[in-house]
N, C-alpha and C positions, 0 to 999 in steps of 0.2 A: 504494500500500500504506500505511492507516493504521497499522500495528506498526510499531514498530521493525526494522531488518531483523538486527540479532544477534538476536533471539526468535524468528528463523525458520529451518527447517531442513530440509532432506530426507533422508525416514529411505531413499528407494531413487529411481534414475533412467528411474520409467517416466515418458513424455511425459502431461503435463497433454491430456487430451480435451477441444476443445471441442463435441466431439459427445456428450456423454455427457447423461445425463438430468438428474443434481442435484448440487450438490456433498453431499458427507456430512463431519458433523463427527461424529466418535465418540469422545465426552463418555465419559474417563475418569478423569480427576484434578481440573481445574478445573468441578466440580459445581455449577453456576452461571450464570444468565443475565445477569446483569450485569457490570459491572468484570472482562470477564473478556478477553486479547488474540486467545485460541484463540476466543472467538463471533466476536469483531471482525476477526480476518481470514477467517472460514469465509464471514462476511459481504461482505465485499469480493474475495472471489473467488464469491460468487452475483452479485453485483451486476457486473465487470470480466466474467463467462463469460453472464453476461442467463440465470441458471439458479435453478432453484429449491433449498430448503435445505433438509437432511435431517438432523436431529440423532438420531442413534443412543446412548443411554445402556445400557449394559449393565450386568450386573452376574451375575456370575462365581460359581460353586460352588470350581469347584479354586484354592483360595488356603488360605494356614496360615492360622491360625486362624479360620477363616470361623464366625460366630457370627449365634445371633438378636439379639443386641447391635448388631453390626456391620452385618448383612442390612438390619434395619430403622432403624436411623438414614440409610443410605444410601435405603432406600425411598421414605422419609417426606420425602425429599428429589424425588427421579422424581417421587413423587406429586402435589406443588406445581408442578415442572415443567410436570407434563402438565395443569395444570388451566390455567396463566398462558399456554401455546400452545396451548388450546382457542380451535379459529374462525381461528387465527394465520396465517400462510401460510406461518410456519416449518413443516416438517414435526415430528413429534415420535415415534419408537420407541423404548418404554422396552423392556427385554426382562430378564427374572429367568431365569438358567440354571436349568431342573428339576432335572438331574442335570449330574453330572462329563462335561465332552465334546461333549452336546447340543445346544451353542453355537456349539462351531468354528469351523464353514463359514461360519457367517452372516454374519460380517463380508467375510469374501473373496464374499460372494454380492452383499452390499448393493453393494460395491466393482465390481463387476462393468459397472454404469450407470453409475455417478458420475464427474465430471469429475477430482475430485481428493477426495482425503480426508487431514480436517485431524483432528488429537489432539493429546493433549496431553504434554509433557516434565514428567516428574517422577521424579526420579534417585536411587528406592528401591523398597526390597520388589520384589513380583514386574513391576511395570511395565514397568522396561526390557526384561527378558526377552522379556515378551508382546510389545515393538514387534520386537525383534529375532526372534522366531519367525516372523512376519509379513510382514517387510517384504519379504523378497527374491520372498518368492512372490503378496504384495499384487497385483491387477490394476489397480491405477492408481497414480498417486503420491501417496506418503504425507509430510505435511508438518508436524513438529513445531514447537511453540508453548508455550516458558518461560514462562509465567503467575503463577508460585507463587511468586516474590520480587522486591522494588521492582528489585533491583539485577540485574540480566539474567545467568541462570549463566554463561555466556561472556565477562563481561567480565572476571575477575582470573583473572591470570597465574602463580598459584601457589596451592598450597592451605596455607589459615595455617593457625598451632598455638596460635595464643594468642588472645583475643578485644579487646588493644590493639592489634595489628598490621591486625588484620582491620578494626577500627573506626576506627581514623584512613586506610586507605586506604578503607573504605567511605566517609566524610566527604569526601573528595576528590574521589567520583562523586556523590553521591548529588542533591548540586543538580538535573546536569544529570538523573540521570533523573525526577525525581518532575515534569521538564516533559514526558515521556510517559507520560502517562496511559491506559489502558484507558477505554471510553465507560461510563458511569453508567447509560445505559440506550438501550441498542444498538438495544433493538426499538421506541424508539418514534418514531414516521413510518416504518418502513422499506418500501420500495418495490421489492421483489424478486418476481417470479414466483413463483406459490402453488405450492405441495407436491400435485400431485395424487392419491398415495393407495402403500399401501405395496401391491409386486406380492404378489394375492392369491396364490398359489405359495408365495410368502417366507409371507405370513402364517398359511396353513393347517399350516406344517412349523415354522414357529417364531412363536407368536399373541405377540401384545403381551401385556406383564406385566398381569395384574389387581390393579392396585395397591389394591387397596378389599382384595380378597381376602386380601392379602396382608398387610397390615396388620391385618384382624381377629383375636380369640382365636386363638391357634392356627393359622395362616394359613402360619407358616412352618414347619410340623410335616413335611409330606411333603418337604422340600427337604432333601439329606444334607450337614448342619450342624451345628455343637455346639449344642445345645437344653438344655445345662446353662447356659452363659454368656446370663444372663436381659438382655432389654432393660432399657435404663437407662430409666425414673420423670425421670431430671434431667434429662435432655437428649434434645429434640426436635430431631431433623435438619430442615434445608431452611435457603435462605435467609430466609425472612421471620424464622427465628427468631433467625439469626444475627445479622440489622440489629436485631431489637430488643432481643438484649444487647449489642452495641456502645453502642446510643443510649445503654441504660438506665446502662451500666460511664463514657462520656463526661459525663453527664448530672451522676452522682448518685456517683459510686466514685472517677473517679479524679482526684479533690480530695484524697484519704487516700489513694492505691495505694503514694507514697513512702513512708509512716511504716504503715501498716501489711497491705500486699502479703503480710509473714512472717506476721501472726497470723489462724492459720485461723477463730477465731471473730468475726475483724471480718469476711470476706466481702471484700474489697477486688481482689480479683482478677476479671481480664475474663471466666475463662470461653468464652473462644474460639479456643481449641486443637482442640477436636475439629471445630469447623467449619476452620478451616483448613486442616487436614489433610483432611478431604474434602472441599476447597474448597469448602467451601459461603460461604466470604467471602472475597473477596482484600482481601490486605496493604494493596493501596492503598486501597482502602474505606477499611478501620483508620485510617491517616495521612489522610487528607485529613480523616475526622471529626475527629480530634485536632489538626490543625491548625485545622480553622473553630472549635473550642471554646476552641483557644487566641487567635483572629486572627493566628496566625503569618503572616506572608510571609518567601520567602527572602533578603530584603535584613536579615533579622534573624540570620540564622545568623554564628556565629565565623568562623576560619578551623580546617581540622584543628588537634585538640589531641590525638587518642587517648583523650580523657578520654570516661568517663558522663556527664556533665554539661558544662554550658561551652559548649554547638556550638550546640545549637537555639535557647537563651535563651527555653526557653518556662517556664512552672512548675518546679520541681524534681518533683513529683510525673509530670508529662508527660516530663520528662527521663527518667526510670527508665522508664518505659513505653515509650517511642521505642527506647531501647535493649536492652530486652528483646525487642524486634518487630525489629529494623533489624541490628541487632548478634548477639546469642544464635542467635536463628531464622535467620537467615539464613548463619551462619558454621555450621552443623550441614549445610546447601545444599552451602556450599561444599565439605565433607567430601566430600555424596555424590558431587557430581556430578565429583570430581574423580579420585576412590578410587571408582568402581562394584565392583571387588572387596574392597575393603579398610574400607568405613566401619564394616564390623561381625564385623571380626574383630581378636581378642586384640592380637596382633603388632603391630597399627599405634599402637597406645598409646607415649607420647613414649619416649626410650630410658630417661632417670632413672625412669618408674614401672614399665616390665618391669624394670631392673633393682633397683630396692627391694623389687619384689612379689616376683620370683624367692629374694630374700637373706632374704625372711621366710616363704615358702610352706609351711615344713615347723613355724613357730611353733606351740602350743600356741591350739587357740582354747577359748575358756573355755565354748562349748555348739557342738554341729554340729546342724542343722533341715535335715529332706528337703525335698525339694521340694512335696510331700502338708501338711507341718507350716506351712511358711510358705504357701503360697494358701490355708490354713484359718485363718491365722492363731493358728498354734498356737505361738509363742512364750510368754516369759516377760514379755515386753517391752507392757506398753500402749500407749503411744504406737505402736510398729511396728504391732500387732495392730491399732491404730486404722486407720493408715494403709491397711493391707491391705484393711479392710473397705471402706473407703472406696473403695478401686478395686475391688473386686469386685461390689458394690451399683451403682456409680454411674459407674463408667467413666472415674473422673478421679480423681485425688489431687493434694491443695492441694501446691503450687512447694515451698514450703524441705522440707515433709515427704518428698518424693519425695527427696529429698536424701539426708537421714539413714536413711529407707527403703532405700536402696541402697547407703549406709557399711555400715550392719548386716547387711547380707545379703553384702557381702564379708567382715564379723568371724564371720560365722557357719556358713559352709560348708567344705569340705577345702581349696580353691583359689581361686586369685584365676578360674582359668578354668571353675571350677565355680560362682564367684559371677556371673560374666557368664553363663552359660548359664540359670541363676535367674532372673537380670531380664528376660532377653530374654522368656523365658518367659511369666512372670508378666505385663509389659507389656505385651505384644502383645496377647496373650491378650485381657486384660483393660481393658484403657484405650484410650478413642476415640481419642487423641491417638498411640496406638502405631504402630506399623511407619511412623515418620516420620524426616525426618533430623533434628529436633530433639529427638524424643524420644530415638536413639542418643547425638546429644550429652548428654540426660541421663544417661545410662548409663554412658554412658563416661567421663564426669565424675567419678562415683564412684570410677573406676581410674584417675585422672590425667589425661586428656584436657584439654587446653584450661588446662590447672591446671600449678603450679611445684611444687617440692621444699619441703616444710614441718619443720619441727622443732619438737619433742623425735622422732626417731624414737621409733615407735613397736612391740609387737607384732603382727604378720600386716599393719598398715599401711605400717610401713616410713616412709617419707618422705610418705606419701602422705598428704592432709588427713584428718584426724582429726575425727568429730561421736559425740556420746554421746546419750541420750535425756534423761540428767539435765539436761545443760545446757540441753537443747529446752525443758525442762518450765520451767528458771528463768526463758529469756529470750521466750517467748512466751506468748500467751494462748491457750490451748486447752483448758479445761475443760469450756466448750459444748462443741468438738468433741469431746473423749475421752466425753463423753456420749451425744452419737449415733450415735459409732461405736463403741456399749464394746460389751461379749460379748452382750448382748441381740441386736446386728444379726444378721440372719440372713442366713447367704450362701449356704445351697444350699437346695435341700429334700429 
């Protein structure tokens, strides 16, 4: 077994068939054929059973917010897919659920030949759900595979509350893992038994997606989805596009990312959120380019300090970066996978912020916006309004804005637990990067997560960190962008 063996798991105790027709990977988190551990052990159990490989990519109608946003950046992903295993001897079945339900069976039907069938771990939204509907009545054994962070969700033994704790014991593993690697490119020599063809039966009751189709004008019009939430113009899903904004963010960006990551009109940011979240990149991709751009090797690392800086001894500029990717993203993981009921609700916020929030909840707020007013961006507020538009056009909003975007939307609703029901909302909805466990850690940051008691208390903040739009406007540069996202943008039609 090339994986690690904590990456590996079984989600039920049926016996592995070595009589079965192929193994099956069913590609649903780590969307990706490269740097990815769920191809590289689907592969090593084709190659260990002398069986052919079946990658099954699906993609699902019944989900909140299911959008042409979301539809088609995940498509545009399959699409690349299915062209890079044309001729392959991997097998490849994309499949677009028509309707609610339609789909079910098919995975239990595919399961039905295959020796074993490999997916992937990823410990939010509707996912676990779906492995846990699954497993006990699966016809073969189903075998999970952590993919989604350098550090393996199984190694730490508690779940932190502050991003010092988490980061000086993340510094204490991290050497040893970044010497396992996921392979760079799994598929090239490989020498498995060819995929002979998907049983016509399967095919005629459930055809492979038409991804061409599906992707034209109007293509995702007959599918029951939100067809108000418009695909994003900025961001084209798949991997090719992902490695060519890493190169482009390593190359050319992140020389500047320390001194100016906060100001939205330098652009300094990677832009690669929303592929990670639908794994269209792994983490290690990220680090290893960052490192060959630094020449880091690990005889250069400190020993733990806790600190942002200090540990990798690369740039200061790569230092902020590494710990935004290593530290931030990774301790939101930790959340989920540790709290599967708990990462995204109210209560689990530290005890000082329910209790500051609770001692202010009846405060005087100085405007209340529905929920209709702020997704229209109908405040008073430009900077906010900018912000909004920005996610609603583009599927992303620039890091420190999303900040202050979400202080004001707890100064501006009845409750603290009617401002978290706003974001969650608004986010999902809207932003590629949403229903993720970093994205909750955005969120929940806003109500104290992750964060200490500040002072001067505040009104409706209470203790909680304080941001204004005034101060945004003093200490950043943002006049480009309050330009292209002022009142002109247009977010519906």
């Amino acid at each position: 077994m090339s994986i690690p063996s904590i990456r590996l798991s079984d989600a039920n105790e049926v016996p592995i068939r070595t009589d079965g027709d192929y193994v099956l990977y069913w590609m649903i988190a780590n969307r990706r054929l490269s740097w990815n551990f769920a191809l590289d052990h689907a592969i090593d159990q084709a190659k260990t059973l002398r069986k052919p490989l079946l990658i099954f990519e699906p993609l699902r109608v019944r989900y909140r917010w299911a959008s042409d946003r979301l539809h088609r950046f995940v498509i545009q992903g399959m699409h690349e897919h299915r062209k890079k295993l044309s001729g392959h001897p991997i097998g490849y079945y994309p499949y677009v659920e028509p309707a609610a339900g339609e789909g079910t069976p098919l995975l239990a039907t595919l399961a039905r030949k295959a020796c074993v069938v490999v997916t992937d771990e990823f410990p939010c939204f509707f996912l676990p759900h779906m492995i846990d509907a699954v497993k006990a009545d699966l016809p073969a054994r189903l075998q999970l595979v952590d993919a989604h962070t350098v550090v393996p969700l199984r190694k730490a033994d508690r779940t932190f509350t502050v991003a010092h704790s988490y980061r000086r014991w993340m510094q204490k593993q991290i050497l040893d893992e970044i010497m396992d690697m996921p392979k760079a490119e799994p598929l090239k020599g490989l020498k498995i038994p060819p995929f002979s063809g998907i049983d016509k039966k399967i095919e005629r009751r459930w055809p492979a997606a038409d991804l061409d189709a599906f992707l034209a004008p109007g293509g995702l019009d007959p599918i029951a989805i939100d067809h108000d939430v418009r695909p994003s113009e900025d961001y084209v899903g798949g991997e090719s596009e992902a490695t060519r904004r890493l190169d482009q963010f390593v190359s050319h960006s992140l020389s500047a990312y320390g001194d100016d990551r906060n100001h939205p009109d330098k652009r300094a940011t990677s832009g690669l959120s929303p592929y990670l979240h639908f794994g269209h990149i792994s983490p290690h991709q990220i680090l290893t380019s960052v490192f060959q751009h630094q020449s880091w090797s690990p005889d250069q690392a400190s020993p733990p300090n806790g600190k942002n800086n200090g540990f990798w001894n690369t740039s200061e500029p790569a230092e902020a970066f590494l710990d935004q990717l290593l530290t931030w993203r990774e301790l939101g993981f930790n959340m989920s996978f540790r709290n599967p009921n708990g990462y995204d609700q109210y209560d689990t916020l530290p005890d000082w912020a329910l209790k500051t929030l609770k001692q202010h909840a009846k405060d005087a707020r100085p405007t209340i916006y529905s929920l209709h007013q702020f997704e229209r961006a109908q405040t008073h507020d430009e900077v906010w309004n900018a912000a909004q538009r920005e996610l609603v056009t583009t599927g992303v909003m620039h890091n420190y804005l999303r900040m202050l975007w979400g202080k004001m939307i707890l100064y501006w609703t009845r409750s603290p637990q009617d401002a978290l029901n706003v974001l969650i909302e608004l986010n999902n909805k809207y932003a590629l990067d949403g229903r993720d466990p970093n994205s909750y850690s955005g969120i929940f940051w806003t109500l104290g997560r992750y964060d200490r008691a500040w002072g001067p208390t505040r009104p409706v903040f209470g203790n909680v960190r304080y941001m204004t739009s005034d101060s945004t406007k003093k200490k950043l540069k943002l006049k480009g962008y309050l330009k292209k996202f002022g009142p002109d943008a247009t977010l519906f039609d």
